[in-house]
PAFIKOL-355915 format. One record per residue: residue number from 1; residue in one letter; x, y negated, z of N, C-alpha, C, O in turn. Coordinates in Angstrom, 1 decimal, decimal comma. Example, Ala and Ser with C-alpha at 12.3 -4.5 7.8 and 13.67 -1.06 7.14 Angstrom:
<recs>
@seq=1 type=a nc1=13,2 nc2=5,7 nc3=7,8 cac1=12,3 cac2=4,5 cac3=7,8 cc1=13,2 cc2=3,3 cc3=7,8 oc1=14,2 oc2=3,3 oc3=8,5
@seq=2 type=s nc1=12,8 nc2=2,2 nc3=7,1 cac1=13,7 cac2=1,1 cac3=7,1 cc1=12,9 cc2=0,0 cc3=7,9 oc1=13,4 oc2=-1,1 oc3=8,0
</recs>
This chain:
<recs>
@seq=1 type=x nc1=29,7 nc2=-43,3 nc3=156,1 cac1=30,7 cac2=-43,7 cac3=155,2 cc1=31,7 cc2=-44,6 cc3=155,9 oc1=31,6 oc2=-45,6 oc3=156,7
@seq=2 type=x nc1=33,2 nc2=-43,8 nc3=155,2 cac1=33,7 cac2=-45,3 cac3=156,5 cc1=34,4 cc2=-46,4 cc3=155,3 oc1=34,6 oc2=-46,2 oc3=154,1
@seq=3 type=x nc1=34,7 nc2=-47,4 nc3=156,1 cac1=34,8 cac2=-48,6 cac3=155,3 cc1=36,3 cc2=-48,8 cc3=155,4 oc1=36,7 oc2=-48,5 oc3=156,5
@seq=4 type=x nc1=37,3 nc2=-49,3 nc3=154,4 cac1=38,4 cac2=-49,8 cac3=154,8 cc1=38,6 cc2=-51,1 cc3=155,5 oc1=39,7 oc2=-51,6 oc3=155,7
@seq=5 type=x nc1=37,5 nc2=-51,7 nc3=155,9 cac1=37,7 cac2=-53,2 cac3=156,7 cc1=36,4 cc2=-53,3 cc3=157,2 oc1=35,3 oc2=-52,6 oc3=157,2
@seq=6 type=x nc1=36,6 nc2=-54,3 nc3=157,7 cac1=35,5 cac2=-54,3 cac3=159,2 cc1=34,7 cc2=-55,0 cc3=158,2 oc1=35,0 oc2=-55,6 oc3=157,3
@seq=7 type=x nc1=33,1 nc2=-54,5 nc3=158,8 cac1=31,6 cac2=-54,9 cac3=157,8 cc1=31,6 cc2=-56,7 cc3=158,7 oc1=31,9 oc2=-57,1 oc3=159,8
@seq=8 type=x nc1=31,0 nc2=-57,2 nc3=157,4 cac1=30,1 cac2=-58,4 cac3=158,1 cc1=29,4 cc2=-58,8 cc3=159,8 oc1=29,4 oc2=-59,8 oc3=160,5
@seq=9 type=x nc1=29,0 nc2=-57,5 nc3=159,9 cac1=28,2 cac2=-57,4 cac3=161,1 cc1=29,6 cc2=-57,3 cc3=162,0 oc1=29,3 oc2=-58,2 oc3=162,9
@seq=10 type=x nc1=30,5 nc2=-56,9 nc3=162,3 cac1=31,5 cac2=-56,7 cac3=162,8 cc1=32,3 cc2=-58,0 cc3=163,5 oc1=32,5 oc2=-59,2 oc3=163,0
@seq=11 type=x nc1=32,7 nc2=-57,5 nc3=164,4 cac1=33,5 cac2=-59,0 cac3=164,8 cc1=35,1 cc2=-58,8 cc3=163,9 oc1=35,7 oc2=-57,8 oc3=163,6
@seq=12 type=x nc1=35,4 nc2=-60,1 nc3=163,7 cac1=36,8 cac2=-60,2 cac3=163,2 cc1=38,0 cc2=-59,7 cc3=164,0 oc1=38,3 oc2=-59,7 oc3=165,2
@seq=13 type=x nc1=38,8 nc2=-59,2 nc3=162,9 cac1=39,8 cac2=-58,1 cac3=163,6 cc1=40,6 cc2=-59,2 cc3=164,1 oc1=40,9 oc2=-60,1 oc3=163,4
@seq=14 type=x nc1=41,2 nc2=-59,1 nc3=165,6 cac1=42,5 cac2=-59,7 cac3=166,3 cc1=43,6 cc2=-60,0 cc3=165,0 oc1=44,0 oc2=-59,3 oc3=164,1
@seq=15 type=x nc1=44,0 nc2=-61,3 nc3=165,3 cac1=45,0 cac2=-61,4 cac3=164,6 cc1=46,1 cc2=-60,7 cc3=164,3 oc1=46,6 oc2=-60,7 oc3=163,2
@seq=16 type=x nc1=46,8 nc2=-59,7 nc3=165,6 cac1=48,3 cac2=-58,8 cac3=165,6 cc1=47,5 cc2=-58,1 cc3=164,9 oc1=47,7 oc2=-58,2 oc3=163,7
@seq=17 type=x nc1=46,3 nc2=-57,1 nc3=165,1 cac1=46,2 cac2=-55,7 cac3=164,4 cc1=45,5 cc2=-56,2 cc3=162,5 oc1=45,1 oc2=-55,4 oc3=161,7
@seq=18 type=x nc1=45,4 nc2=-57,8 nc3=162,2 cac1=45,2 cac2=-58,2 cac3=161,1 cc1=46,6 cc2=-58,1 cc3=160,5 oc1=46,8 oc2=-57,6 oc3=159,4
@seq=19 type=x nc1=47,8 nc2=-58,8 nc3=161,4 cac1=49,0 cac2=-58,6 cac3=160,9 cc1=49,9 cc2=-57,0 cc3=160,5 oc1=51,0 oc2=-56,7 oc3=159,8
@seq=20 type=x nc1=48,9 nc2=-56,2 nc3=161,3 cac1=49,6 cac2=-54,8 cac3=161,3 cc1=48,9 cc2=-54,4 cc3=160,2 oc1=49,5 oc2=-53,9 oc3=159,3
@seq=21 type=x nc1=47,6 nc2=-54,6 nc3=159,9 cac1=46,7 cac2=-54,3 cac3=158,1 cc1=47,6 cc2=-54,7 cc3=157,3 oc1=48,0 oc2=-54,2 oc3=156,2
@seq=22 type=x nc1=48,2 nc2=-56,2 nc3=157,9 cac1=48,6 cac2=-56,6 cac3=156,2 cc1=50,2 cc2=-56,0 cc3=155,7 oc1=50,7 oc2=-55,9 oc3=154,6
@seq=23 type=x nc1=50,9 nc2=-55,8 nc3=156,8 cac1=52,0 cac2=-55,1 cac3=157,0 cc1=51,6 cc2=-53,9 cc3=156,1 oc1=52,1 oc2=-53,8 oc3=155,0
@seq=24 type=x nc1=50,7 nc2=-53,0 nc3=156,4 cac1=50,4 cac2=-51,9 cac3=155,6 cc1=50,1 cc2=-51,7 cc3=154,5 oc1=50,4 oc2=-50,7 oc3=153,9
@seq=25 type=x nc1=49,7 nc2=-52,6 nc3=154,1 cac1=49,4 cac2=-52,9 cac3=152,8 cc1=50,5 cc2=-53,4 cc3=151,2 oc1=50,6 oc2=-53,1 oc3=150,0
@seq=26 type=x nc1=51,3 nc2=-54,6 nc3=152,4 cac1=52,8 cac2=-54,8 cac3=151,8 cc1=53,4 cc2=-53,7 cc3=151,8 oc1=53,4 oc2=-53,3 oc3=150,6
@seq=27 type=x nc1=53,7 nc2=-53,1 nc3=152,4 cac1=54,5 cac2=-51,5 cac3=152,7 cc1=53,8 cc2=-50,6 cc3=151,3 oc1=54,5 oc2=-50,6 oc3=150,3
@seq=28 type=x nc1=52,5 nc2=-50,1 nc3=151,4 cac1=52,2 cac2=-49,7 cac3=150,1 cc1=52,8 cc2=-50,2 cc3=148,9 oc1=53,4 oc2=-49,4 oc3=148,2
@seq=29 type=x nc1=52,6 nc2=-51,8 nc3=148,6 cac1=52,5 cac2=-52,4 cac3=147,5 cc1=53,8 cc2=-52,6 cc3=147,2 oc1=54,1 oc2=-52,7 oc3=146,0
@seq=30 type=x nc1=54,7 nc2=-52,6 nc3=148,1 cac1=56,0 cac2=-52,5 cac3=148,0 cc1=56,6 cc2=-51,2 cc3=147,4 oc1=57,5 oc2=-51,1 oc3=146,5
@seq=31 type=x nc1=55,8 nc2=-50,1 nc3=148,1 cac1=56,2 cac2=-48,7 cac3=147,3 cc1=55,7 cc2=-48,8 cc3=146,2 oc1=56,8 oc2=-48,7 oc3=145,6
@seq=32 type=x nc1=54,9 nc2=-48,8 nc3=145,3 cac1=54,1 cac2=-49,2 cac3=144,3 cc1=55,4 cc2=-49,6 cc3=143,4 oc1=56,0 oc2=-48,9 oc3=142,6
@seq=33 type=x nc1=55,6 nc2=-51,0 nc3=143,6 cac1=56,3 cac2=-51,7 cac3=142,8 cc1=58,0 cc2=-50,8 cc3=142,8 oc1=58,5 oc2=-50,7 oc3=141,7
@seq=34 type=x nc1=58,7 nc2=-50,3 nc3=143,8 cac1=59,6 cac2=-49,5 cac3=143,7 cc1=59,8 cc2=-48,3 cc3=142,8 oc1=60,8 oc2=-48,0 oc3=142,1
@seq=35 type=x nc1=58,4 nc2=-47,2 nc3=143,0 cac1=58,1 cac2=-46,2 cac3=142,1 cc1=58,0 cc2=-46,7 cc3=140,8 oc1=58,3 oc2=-45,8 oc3=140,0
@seq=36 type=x nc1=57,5 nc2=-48,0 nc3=139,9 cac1=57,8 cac2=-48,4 cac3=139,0 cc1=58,4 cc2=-48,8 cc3=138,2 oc1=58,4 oc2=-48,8 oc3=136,9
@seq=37 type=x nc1=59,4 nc2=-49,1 nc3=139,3 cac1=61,1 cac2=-49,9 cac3=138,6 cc1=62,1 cc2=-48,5 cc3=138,9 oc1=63,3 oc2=-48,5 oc3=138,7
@seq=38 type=x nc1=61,3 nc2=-47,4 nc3=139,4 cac1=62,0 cac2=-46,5 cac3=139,1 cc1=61,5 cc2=-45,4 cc3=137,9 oc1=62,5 oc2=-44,7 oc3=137,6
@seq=39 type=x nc1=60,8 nc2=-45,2 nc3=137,5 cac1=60,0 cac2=-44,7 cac3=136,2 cc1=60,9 cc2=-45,3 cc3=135,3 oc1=61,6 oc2=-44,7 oc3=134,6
@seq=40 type=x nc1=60,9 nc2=-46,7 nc3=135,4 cac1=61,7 cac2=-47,7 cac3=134,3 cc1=62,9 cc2=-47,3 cc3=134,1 oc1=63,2 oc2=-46,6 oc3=133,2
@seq=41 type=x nc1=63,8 nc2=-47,8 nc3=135,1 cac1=65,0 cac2=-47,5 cac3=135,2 cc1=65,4 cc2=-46,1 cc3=135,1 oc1=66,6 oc2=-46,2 oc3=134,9
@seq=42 type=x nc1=65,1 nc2=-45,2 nc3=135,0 cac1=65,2 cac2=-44,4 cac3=134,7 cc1=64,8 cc2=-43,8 cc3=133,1 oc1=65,5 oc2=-43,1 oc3=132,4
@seq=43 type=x nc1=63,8 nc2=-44,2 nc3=133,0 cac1=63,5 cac2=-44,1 cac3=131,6 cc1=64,1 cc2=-45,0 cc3=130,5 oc1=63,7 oc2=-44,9 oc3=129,3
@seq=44 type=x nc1=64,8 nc2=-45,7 nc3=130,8 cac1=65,9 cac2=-46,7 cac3=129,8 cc1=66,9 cc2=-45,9 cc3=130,0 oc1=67,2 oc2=-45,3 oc3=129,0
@seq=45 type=x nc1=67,7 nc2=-45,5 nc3=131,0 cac1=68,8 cac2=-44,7 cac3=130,9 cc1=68,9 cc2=-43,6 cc3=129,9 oc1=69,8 oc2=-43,2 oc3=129,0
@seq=46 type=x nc1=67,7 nc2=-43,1 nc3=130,2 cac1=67,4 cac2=-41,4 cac3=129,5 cc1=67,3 cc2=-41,9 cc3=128,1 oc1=68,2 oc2=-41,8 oc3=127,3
@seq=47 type=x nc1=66,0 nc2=-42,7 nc3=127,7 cac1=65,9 cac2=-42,9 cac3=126,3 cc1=66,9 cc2=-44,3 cc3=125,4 oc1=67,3 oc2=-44,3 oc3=124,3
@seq=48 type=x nc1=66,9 nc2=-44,9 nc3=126,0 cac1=68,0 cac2=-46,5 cac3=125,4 cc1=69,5 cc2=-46,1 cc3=125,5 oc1=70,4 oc2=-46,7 oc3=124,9
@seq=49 type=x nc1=69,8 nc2=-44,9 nc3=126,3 cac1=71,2 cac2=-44,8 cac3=127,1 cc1=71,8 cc2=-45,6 cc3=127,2 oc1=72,9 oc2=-45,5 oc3=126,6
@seq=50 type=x nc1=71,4 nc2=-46,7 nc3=128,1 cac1=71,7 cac2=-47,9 cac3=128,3 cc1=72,8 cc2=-47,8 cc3=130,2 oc1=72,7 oc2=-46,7 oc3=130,8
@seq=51 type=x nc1=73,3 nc2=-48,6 nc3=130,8 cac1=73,8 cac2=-48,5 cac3=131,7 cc1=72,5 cc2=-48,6 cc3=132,9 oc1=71,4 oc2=-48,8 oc3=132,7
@seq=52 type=x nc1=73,0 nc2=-48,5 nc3=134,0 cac1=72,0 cac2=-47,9 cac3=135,4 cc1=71,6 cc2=-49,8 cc3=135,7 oc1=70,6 oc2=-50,2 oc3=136,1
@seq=53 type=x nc1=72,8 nc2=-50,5 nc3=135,4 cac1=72,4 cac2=-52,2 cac3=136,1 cc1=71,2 cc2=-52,7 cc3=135,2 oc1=70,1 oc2=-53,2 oc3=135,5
@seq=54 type=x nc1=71,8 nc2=-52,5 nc3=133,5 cac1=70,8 cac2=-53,0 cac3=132,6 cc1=69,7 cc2=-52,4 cc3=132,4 oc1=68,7 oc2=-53,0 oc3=132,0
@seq=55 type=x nc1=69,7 nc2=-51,0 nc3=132,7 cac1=68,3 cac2=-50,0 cac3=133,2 cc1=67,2 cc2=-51,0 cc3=134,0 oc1=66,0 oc2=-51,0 oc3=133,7
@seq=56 type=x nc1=67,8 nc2=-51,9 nc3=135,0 cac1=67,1 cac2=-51,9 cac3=136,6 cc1=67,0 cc2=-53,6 cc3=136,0 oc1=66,1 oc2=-54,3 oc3=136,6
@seq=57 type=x nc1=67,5 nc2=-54,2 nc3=135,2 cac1=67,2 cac2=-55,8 cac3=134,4 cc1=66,3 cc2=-55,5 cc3=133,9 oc1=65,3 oc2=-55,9 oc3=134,4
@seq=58 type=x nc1=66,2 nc2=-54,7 nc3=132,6 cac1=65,0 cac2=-54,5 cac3=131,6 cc1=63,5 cc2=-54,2 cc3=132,6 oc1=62,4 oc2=-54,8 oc3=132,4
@seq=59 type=x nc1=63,8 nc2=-53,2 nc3=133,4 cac1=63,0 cac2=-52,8 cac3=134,1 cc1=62,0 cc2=-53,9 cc3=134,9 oc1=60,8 oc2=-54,0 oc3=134,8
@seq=60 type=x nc1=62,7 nc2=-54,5 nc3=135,5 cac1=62,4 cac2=-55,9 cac3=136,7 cc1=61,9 cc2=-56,9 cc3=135,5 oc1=60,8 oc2=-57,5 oc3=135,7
@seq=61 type=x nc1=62,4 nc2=-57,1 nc3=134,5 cac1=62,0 cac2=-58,1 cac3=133,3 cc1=60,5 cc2=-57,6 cc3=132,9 oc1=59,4 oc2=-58,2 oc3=133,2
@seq=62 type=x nc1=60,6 nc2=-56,4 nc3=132,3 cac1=59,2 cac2=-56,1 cac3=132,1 cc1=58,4 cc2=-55,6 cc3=133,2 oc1=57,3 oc2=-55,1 oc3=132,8
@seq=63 type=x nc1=58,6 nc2=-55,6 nc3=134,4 cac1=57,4 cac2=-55,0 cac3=135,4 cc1=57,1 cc2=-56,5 cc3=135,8 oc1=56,2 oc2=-56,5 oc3=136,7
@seq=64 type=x nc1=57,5 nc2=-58,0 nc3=135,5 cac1=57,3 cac2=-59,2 cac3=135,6 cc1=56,6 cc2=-59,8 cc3=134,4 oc1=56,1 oc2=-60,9 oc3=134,5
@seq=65 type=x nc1=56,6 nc2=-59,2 nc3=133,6 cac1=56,0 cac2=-59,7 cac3=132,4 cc1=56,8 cc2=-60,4 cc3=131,4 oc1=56,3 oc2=-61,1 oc3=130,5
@seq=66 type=x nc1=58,2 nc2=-60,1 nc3=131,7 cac1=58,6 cac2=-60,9 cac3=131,1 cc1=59,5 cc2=-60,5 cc3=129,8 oc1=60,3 oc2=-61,2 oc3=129,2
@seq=67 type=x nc1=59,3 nc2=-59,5 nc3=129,5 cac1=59,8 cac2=-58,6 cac3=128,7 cc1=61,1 cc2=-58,0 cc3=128,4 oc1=62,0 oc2=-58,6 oc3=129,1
@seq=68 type=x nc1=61,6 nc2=-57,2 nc3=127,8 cac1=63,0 cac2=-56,1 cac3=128,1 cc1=63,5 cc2=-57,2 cc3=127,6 oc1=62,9 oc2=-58,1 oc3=127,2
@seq=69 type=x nc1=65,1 nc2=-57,2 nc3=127,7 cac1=66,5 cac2=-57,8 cac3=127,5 cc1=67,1 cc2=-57,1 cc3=126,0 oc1=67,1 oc2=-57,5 oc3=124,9
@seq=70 type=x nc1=67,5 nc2=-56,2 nc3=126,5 cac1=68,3 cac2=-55,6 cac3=125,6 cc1=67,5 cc2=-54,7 cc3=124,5 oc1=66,6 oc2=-53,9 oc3=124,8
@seq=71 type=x nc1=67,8 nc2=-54,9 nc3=123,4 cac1=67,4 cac2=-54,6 cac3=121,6 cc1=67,2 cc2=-53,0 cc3=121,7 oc1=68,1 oc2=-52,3 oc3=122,2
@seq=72 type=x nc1=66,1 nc2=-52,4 nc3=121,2 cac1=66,2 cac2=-50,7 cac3=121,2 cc1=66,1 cc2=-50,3 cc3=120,2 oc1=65,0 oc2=-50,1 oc3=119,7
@seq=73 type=x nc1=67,4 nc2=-50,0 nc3=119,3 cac1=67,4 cac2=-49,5 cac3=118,5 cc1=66,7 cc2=-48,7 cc3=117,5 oc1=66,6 oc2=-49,0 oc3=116,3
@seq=74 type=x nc1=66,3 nc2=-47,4 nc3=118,2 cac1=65,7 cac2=-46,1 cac3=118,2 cc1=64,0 cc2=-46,2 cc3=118,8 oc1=63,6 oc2=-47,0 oc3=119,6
@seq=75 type=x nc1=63,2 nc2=-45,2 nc3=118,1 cac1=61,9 cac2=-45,4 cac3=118,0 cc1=61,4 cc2=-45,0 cc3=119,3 oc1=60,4 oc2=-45,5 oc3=119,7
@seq=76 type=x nc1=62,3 nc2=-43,6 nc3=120,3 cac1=61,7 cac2=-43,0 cac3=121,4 cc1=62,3 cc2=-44,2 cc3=122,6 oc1=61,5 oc2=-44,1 oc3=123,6
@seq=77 type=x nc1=63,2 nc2=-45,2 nc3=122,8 cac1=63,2 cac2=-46,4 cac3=123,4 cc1=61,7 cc2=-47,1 cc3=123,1 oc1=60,7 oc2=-47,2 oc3=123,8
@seq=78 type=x nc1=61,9 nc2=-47,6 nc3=121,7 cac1=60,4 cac2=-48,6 cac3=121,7 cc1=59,3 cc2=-48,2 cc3=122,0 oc1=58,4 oc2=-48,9 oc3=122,5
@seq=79 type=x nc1=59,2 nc2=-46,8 nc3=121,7 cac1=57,7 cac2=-46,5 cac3=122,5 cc1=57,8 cc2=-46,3 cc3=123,9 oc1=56,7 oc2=-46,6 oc3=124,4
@seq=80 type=x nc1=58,9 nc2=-45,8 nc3=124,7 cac1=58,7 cac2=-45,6 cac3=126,0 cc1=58,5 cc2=-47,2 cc3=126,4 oc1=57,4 oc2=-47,5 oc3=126,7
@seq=81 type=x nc1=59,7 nc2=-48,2 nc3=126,4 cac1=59,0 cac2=-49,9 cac3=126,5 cc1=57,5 cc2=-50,1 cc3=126,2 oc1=57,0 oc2=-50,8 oc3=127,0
@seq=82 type=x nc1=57,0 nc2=-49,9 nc3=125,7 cac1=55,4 cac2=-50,2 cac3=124,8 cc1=54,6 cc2=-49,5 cc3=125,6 oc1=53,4 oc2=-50,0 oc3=125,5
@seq=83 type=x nc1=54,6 nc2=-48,3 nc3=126,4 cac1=54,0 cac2=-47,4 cac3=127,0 cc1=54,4 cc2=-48,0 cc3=128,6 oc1=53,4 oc2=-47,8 oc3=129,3
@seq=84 type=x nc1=55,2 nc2=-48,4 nc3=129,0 cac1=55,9 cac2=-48,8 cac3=130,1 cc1=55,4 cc2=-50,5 cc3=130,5 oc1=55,2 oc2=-50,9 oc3=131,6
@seq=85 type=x nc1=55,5 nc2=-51,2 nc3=129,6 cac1=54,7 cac2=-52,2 cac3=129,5 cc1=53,2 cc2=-52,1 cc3=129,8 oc1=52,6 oc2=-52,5 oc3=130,8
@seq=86 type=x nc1=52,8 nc2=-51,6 nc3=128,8 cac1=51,3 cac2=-51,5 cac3=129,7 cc1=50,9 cc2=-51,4 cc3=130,8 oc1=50,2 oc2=-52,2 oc3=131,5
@seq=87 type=x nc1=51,7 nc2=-49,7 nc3=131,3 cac1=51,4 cac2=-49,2 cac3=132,7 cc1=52,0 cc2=-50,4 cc3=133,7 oc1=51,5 oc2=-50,5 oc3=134,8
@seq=88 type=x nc1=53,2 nc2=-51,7 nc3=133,3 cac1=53,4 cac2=-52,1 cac3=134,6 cc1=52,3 cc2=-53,8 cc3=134,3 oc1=52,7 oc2=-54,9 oc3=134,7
@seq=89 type=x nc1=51,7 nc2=-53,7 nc3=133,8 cac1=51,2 cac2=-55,2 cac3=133,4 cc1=49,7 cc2=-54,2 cc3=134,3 oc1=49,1 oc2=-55,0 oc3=135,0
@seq=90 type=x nc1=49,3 nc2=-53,0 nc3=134,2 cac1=48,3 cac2=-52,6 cac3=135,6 cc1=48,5 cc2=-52,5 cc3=137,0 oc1=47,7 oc2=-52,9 oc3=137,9
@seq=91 type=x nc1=49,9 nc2=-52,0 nc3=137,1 cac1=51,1 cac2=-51,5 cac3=138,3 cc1=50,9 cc2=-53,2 cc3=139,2 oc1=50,3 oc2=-53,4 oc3=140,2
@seq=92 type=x nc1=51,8 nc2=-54,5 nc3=138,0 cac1=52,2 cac2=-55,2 cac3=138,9 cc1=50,1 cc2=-55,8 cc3=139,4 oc1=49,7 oc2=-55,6 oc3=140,5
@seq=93 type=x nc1=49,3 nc2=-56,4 nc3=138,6 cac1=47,9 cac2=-56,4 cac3=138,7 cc1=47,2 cc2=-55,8 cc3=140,0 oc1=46,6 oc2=-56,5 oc3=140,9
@seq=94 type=x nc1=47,5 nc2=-54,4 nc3=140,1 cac1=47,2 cac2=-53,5 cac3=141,1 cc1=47,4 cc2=-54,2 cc3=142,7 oc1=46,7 oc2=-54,4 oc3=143,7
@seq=95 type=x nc1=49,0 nc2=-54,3 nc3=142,3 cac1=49,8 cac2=-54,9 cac3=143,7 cc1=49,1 cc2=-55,8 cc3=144,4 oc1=48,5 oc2=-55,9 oc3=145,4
@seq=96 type=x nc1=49,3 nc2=-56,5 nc3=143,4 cac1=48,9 cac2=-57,7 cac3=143,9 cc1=47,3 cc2=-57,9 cc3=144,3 oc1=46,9 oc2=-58,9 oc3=144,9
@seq=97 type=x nc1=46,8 nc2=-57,0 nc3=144,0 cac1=45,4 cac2=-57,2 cac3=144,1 cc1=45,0 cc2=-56,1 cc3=146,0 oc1=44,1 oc2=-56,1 oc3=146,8
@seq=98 type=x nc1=46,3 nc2=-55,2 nc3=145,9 cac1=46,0 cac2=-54,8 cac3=147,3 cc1=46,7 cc2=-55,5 cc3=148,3 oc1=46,2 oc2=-55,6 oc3=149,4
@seq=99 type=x nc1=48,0 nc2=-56,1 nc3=147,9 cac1=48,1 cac2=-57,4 cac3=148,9 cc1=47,3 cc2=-58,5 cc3=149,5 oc1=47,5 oc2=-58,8 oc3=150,6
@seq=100 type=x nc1=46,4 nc2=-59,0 nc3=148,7 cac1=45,5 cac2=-59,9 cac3=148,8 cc1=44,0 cc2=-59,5 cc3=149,4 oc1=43,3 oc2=-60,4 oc3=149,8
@seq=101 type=x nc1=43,7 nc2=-58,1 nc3=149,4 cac1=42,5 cac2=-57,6 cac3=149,5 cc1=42,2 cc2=-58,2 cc3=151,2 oc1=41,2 oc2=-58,8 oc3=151,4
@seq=102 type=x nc1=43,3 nc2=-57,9 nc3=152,3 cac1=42,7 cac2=-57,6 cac3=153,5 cc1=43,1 cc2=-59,6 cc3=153,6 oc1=42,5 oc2=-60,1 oc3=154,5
@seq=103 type=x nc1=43,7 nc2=-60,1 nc3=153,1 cac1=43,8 cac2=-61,3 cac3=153,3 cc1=42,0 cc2=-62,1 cc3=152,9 oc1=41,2 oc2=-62,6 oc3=153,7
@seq=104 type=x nc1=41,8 nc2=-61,8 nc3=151,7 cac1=40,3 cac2=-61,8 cac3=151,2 cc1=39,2 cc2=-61,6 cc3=152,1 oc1=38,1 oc2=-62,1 oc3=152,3
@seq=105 type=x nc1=40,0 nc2=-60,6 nc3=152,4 cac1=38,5 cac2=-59,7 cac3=153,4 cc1=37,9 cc2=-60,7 cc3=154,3 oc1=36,7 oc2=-61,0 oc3=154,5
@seq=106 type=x nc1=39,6 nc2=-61,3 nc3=155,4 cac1=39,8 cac2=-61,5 cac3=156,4 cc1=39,0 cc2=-63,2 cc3=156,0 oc1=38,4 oc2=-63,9 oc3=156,9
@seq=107 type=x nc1=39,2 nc2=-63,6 nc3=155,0 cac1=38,5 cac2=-65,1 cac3=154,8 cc1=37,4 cc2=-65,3 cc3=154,5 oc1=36,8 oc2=-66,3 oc3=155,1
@seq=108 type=x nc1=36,5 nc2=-64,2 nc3=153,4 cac1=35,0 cac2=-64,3 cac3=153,3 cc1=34,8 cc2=-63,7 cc3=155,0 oc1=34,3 oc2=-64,7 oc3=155,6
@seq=109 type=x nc1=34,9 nc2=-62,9 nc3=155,7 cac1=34,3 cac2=-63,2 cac3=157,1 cc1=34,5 cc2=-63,8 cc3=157,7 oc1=33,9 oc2=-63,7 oc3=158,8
@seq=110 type=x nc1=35,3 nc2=-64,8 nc3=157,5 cac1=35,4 cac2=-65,9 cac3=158,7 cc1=34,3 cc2=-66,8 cc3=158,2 oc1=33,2 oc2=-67,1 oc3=158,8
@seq=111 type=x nc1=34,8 nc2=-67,2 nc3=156,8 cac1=33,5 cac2=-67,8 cac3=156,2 cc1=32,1 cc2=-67,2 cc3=156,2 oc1=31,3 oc2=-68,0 oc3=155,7
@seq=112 type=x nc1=31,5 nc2=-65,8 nc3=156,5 cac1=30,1 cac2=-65,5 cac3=156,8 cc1=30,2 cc2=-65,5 cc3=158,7 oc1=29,2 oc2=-65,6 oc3=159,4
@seq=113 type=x nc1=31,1 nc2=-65,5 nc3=159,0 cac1=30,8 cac2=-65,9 cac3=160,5 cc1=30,6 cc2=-67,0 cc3=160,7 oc1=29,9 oc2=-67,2 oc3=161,7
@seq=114 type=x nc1=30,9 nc2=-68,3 nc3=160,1 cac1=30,9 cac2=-69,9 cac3=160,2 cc1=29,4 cc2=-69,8 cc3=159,6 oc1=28,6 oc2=-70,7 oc3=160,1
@seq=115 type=x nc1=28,9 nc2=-69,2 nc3=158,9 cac1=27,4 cac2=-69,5 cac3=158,1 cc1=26,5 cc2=-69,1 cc3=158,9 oc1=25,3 oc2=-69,5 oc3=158,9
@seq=116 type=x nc1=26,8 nc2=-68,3 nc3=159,7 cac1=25,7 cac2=-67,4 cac3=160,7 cc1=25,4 cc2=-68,2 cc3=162,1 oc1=24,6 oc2=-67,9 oc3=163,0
@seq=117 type=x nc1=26,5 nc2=-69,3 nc3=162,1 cac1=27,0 cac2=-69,9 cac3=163,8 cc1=26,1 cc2=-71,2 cc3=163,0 oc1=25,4 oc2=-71,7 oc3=164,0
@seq=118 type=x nc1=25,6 nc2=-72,1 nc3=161,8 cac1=24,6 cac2=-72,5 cac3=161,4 cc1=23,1 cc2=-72,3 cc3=161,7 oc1=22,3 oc2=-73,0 oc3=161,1
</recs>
């Protein structure tokens, strides 16, 4: 089975190829967050027919949690927001949670290597 990060038993990964994990990872999570705010933005255009700048406000507002700007008239807007909200209140959660993983990783092993040098 292979592992995405080095096991316990393992010595700690060099710091540059730790920085080249975490690069990869931002790189992902950055795509992530892009493919999102493009679902959005796009999907306000189509259903709110709203402009491409206030598409990409609403969008960035709610993939932040902070909810749409502009009023939706019409019921196929409010459900696409309601359905869009959810998915980015997982989307942004996700992110953040594979940003942080190899950072994580990289700290409980330093800390089981300090326990073992006891």
């Amino acid at each position: 089975m292979k592992h995405l990060f080095e096991q316990n038993t393992h010595q700690i990964l060099p710091f540059n190829k730790f920085m080249v994990r975490l690069i990869k990872y931002y790189i992902f999570s950055s795509l992530l967050i892009a493919f999102s705010l493009a679902i959005d933005t796009i999907g306000y255009n189509y259903f709110a027919h709203i402009l491409w700048i206030d598409s990409f406000y609403n969008a960035s507002l709610i993939l932040t949690g902070m909810g749409p700007v502009d009023e939706m008239p019409l019921d196929s807007p409010k459900l696409f927001a309601s359905f869009y909200a959810l998915f980015s209140g997982i989307a942004f959660l996700s992110t953040v949670a594979v940003i942080f993983a190899p950072i994580a990783n990289r700290l409980l092993h330093i800390l089981n290597i300090n326990q073992d040098e006891n």
